[in-house]
C-alpha positions in Angstrom: 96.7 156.0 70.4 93.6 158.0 69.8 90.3 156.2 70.8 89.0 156.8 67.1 92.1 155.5 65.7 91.9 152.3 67.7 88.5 151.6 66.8 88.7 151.9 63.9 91.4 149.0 64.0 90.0 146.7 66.8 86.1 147.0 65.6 86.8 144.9 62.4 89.4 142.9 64.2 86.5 141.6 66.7 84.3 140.9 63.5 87.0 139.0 62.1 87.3 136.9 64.9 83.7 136.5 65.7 83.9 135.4 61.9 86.6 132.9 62.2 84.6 131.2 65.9 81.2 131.1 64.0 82.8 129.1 61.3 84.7 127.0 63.6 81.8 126.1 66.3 78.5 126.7 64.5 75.7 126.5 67.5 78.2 126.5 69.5 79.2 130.1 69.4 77.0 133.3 69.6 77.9 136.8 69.9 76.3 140.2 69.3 77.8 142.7 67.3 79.5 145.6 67.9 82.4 144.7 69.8 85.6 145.5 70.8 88.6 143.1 70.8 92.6 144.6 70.3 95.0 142.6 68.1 96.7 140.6 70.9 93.6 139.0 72.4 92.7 135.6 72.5 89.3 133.7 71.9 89.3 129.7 72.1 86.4 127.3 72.1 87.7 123.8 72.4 86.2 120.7 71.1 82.3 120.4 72.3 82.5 123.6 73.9 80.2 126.4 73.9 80.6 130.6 73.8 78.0 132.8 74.2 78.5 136.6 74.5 76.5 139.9 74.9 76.8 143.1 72.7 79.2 145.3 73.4 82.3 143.1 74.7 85.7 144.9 75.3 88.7 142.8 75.3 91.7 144.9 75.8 95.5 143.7 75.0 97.0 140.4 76.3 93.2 138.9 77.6 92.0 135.6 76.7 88.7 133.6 76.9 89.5 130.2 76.8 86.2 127.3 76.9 88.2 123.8 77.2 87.4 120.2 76.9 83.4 120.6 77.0 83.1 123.8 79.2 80.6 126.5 79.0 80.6 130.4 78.9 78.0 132.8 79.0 78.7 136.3 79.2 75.9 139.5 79.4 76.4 142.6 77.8 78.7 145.5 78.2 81.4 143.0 79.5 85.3 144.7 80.0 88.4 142.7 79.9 91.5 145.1 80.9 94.9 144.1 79.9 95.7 140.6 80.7 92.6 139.2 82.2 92.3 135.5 81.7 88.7 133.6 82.0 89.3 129.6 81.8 86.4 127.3 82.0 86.7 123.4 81.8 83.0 123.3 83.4 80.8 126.5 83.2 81.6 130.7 83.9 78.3 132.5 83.3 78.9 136.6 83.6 76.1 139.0 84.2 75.6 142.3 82.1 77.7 145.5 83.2 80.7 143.4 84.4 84.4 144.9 84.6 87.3 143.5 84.9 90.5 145.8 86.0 93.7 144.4 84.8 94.9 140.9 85.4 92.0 139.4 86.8 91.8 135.5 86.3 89.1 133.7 87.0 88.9 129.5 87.0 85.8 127.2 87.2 88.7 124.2 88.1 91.7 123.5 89.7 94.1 120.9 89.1 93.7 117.6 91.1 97.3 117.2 92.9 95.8 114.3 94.8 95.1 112.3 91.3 97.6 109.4 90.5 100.3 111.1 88.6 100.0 114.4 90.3 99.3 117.6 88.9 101.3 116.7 85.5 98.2 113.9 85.1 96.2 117.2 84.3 92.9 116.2 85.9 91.3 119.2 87.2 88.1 119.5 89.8 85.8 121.9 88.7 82.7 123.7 89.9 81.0 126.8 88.3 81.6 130.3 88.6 78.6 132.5 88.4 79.4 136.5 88.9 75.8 138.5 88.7 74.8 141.8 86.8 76.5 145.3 87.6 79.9 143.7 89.1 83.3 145.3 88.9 86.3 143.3 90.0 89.7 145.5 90.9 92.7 144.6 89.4 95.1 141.4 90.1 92.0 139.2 91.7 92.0 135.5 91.5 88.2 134.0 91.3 88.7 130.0 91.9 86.2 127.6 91.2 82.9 127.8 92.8 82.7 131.0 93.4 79.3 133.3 92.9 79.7 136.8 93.5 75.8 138.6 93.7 75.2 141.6 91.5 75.5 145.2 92.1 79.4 144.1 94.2 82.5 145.3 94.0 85.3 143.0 95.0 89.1 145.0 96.1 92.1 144.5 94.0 94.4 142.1 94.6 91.7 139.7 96.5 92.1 135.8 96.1 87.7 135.0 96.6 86.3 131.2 96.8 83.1 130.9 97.8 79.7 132.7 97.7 79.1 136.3 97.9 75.6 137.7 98.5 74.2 140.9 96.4 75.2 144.5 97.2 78.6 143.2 98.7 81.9 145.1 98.4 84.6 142.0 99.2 88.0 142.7 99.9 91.2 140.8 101.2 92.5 141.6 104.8 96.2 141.5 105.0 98.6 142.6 107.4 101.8 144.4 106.7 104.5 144.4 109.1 108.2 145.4 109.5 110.3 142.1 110.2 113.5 143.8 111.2 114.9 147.2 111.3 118.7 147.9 110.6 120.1 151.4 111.7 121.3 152.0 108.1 124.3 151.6 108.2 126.2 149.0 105.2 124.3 146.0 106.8 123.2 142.7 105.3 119.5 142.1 105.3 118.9 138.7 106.3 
């Protein structure tokens, strides 16, 4: 679809939504206009949660912000969610200005607590926050866990599961190995 056409579509969508959260949350939601949100994205601040985003946010199909039971977001301006990201807080996720997101990044302040009576369908979580600085672009199908901070001006690889902290200036990426487990001489052979 032509860029034009699209805004012209997902420009009022995002000030209907900002609309709708502002009336929902009060205080508890802020945002700055213009922004960017298509049809099949997802915005929700639970309970005594807060939300508070920069000008200029992109949210592109299938992504969703969601603040839970008493969590905090913050998130700078000129922030780009690709298709399908997902950003869950329970505690706090504060994002710096000129962040992007490729597709299908997720990124968790919690975890779920297997060890708690009941197991993980008690749904108690341990949480820490997640702090990712200014000018930070994160490659596509990367899991951020909680207590992770990631310094400005990095760039972390695609496909990279990161816990922990990350100084300034760092490009991060996952080592893995690839390696051929058996070879068959082609001939109509079961792989087993």
């Amino acid at each position: 679809m032509n860029k034009y056409i699209k805004a012209v579509f997902c420009v009022p969508l995002a000030g209907i939504k900002y609309a709708i959260l502002k009336l929902e949350n009060g205080k508890r939601f802020s945002a700055v206009f213009p922004a960017i949100a298509s049809p099949l994205t997802e915005i929700t601040v639970e309970g005594k949660s807060e939300l508070h985003v920069g000008k200029k946010l992109k949210m592109h199909n299938g992504s969703k912000i969601r603040v839970r039971k008493g969590g905090k977001v913050e998130i700078g301006k000129n922030f780009g969610m690709s298709n399908g990201c997902v950003v869950t807080a329970y505690e706090h996720i504060k994002i710096g200005d000129n962040v992007m997101l490729g597709p299908n990044v997720l990124i968790y302040d919690q975890d779920h607590d297997y060890r708690a009576e009941g197991g993980v369908a008690a749904m108690k979580f341990k949480t820490a926050p997640v702090v990712i600085g200014n000018n930070v672009w994160i490659g596509a199908n990367t899991l951020i866990l909680r207590g992770t901070t990631i310094g400005g001006n990095s760039v972390v690889g695609g496909g990279t599961v990161i816990k922990g902290e990350y100084p300034p200036n760092s490009v991060i990426i996952q080592k893995r190995t690839t390696e051929v487990i058996k070879q068959h001489d082609g001939a109509n052979q079961s792989i087993t």
